[in-house]
N, C-alpha and C positions, 0 to 999 in steps of 0.2 A: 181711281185715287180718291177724287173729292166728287165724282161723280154723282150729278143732282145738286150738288152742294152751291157750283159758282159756275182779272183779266193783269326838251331836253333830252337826257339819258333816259333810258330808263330801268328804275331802281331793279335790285334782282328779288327786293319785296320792298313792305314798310318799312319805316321810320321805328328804332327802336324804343323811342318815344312814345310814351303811353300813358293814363291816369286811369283811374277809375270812375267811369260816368254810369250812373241806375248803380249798377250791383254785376259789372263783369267792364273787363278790361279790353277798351279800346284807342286805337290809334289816338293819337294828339286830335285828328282834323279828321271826321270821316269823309270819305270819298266814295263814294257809293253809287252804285248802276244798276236797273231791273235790265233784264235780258227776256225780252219775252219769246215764248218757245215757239212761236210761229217763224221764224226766221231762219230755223233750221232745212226749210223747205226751199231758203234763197241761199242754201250752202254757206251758212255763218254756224259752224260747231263750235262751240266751247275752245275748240286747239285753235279757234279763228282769231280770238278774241288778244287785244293786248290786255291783261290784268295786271301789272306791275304797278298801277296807278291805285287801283279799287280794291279798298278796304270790305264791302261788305257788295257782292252779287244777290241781287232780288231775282229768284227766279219765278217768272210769270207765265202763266196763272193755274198749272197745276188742270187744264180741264179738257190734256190734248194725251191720253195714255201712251197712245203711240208713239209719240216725242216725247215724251216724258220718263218714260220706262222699259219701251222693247224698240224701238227703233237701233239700228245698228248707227253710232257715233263714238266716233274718237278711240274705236277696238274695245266699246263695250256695248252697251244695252241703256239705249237712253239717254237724253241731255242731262238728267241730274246727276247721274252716275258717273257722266263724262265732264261735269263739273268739279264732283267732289274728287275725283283722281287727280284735279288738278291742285289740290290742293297740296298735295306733297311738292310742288314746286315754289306752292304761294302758301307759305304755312301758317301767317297769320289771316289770310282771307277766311271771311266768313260766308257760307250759303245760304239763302233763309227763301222760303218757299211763301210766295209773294201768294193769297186766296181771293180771288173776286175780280176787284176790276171795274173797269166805268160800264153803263150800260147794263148791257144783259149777264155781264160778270156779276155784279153786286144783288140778280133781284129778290134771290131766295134767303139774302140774310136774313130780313127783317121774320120772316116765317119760322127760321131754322134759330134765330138768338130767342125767340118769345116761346117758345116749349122745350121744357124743361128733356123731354127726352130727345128732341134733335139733339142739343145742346148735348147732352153725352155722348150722343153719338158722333158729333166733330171731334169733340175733345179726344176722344178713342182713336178714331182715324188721323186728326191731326197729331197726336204724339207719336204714333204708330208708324207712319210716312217718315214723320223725322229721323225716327231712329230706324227701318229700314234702310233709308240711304244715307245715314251719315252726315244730315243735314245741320247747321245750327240752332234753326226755330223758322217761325211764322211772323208772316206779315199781314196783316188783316187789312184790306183794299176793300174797306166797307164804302161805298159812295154814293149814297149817303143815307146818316140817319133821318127821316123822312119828316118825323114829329119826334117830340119830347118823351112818350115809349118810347118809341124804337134806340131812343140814343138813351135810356135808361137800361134798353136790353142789350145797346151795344159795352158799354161802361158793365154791366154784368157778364159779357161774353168773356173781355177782356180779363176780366177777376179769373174767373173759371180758367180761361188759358194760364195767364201766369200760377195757376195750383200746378197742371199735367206740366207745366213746360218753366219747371221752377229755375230761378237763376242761381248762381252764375251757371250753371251751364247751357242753358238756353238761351235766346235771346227770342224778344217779343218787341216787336214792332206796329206801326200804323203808319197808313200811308190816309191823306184826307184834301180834300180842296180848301181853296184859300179862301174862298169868300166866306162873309160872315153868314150869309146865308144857309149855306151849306155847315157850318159850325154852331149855328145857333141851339142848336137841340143838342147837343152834347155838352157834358160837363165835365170839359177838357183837365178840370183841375183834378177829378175825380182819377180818370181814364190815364192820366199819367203817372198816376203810382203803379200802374202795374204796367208801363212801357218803359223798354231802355231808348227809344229814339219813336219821334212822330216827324214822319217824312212830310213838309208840309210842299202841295204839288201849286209851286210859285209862277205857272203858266197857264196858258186857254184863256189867257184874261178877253181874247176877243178870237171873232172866228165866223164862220157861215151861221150862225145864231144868231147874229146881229147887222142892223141894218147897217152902219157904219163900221167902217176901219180901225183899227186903233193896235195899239204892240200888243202882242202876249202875252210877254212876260215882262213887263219896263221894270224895272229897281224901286222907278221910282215917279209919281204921278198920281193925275185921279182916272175912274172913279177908285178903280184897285192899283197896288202896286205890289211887289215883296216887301218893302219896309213897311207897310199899311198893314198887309196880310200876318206880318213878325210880330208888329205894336199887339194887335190884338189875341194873338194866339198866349201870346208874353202876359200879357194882363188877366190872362183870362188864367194863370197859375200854372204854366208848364216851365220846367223850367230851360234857361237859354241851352244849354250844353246839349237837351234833349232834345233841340230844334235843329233839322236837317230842311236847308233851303232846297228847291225843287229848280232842276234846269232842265226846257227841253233840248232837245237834241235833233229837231223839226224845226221848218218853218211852215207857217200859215197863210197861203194865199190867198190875194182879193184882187181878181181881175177889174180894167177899168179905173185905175186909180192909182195914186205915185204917192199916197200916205195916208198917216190917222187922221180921222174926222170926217170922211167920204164915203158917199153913195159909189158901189162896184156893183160890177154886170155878172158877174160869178166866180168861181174859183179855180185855179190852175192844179197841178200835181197829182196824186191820187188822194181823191175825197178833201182835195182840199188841202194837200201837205205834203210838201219834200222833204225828201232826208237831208240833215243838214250837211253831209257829204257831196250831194247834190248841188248843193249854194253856194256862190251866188247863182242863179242861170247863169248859162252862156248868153252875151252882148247886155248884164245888167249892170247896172252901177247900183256897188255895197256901201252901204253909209252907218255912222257910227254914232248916236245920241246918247251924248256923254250926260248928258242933263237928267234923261228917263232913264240912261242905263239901257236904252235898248239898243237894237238895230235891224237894218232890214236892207234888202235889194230893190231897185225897181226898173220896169222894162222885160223884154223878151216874151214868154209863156206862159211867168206867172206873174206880171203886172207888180202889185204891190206884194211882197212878202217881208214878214214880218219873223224875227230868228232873235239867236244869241248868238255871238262870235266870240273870239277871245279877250275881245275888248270887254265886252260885259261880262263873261266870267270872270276874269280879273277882278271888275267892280265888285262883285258878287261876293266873290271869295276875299275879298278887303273888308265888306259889310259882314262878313261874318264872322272876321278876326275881331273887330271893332264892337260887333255887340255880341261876342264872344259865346255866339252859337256852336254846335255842334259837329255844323261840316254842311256839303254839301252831293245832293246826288241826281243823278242823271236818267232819264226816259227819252229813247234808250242808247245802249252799248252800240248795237249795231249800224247805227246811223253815226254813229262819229266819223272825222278825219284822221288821216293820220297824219304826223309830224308838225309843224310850227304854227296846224288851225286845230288840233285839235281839243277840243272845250277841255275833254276830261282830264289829260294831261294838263292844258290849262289852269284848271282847279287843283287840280295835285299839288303843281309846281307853285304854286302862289301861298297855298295855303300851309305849306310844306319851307315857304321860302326858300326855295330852289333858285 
């Protein structure tokens, strides 16, 4: 596909509720979920998934053929396939085919946006993929632009895509980290005329990088927070409706330790992260900081872990009604709960005023 290239009730669909946000029509509140296709290998198919809650499925990352395309799922050929069939049930969901990725997803942008003939040659294959399956557009999972080129070539990528993948019937997306760091070489004001939504990825605020503890994803605090990571993205000329807050759907453990601010001896779960399905451990006590908006478990196997529950979605999705952003969305589908923990319903139903 991209090969070389690149990571309550519930409703019987949306809200008939809609406006016009960019230049194509979406829900009141997006509510949005990547699905990454590795997870098809833990028996989570598309038929697995509840979608009555998710306005737009990111599917990620497009660099697994086999899952992607010929794999036998859901009585077709492939997870995309087996998503868009879903779509006769969920008519106003959207599917958009999430490219890159953190890591070793992202390394060949910078190579493939700076010449002019790669550069055609996504564009070709990325329109082409779409309209194959019946997709609605692309998400560009650049992470990140490195220097002031590359985020010059990413800002000209983006142009180029919205030409092949013109709206309204496309839709063209970004997904990017929060820090300023990671933003500073883009010209976010530029890059947003030709995006209908920048997913901003409002977690990892801490993790086995760092020598001390501290939440994920808090609301709200220093050195980062989501409202810190908003102010700036905001000022920097995107506009609010095109801002999608970032939740994960993991938590992050620090063994040796019962909060932020702490020296830990290592990390619990795999690589460091449960599914928030998983949490709290068994024998921990889950605690709720209303103040940072975060929360976390502590005790058993993974010591200090640091998550979102429904308590902080809530926050979250009130923060986003309040400075009257765009929605919010989830990393990922398959780590949620079901029934009265689950985040994405959570956001749904808040945002939704259910």
């Amino acid at each position: 596909m991209f090969s070389g290239m690149f990571r309550r009730r519930q409703p019987a669909d949306l809200p008939a509720a809609a406006e016009s946000v960019g230049s194509y029509e979406v829900p009141l509140y997006t509510n949005a979920a990547y699905y990454p296709n590795w997870r098809i290998y833990k028996k989570q198919p598309p038929s697995s998934l509840r979608l009555g809650f998710i306005s737009h499925v990111f599917y990620a990352f497009a660099c697994d053929e086999w899952a992607d395309t010929q794999m036998p799922v859901d009585g077709t050929e492939g997870c995309l396939r087996a998503f868009v069939q879903l779509k006769q049930q969920y008519s106003k969901m959207k599917i958009i085919l999430s490219v890159g990725g953190g890591g070793k997803g992202s390394e060949n942008f910078a190579a493939v946006a700076h010449s002019r003939s790669r550069v055609e040659t996504f564009l070709r294959s990325a329109r082409a993929v779409v309209d194959q399956f019946g997709l609605d557009g692309i998400d560009v999972d650049w992470e990140h632009p490195a220097d002031s080129k590359q985020g010059k070539d990413y800002v000209r990528l983006l142009a180029k895509l919205r030409e092949v993948l013109p709206a309204p019937r496309y839709v063209l997306t970004t997904c990017l980290p929060a820090g300023q760091w990671a933003l500073r070489n883009i010209d976010l004001s530029a890059a947003q005329q030709y995006l209908d939504m920048v997913n901003l990825m409002a977690y990892d605020f801490s993790g086995p990088w760092e020598a001390e503890t501290g939440h994920q994803a808090q609301l709200y605090g220093s050195p980062i927070s989501g409202y810190s990571a908003v102010e700036y993205v905001l000022s920097q000329g995107v506009p609010a409706r095109k801002l999608i807050l970032g939740v994960p759907v993991y938590g992050r453990s620090f063994l040796g330790s019962n909060g932020p601010g702490q020296r830990y001896t290592g990390t619990g779960g795999e690589d460091g992260v449960f599914d928030y399905s998983d949490l709290p451990r068994p024998g921990a006590q889950e605690s709720h900081d209303k103040q940072a908006g975060a929360a976390s478990c502590v005790g058993a196997d993974g010591g200090f872990v640091t998550y979102d529950v429904p308590a902080t979605v809530r926050q979250k999705a009130q923060f986003v009604i309040s400075s009257k952003l765009g929605g919010l969305f989830y990393w990922h589908i398959c780590s949620d709960a079901r029934g009265p923990r689950s985040l994405i319903e959570t956001g749904y139903n808040t945002l939704h005023d259910m």
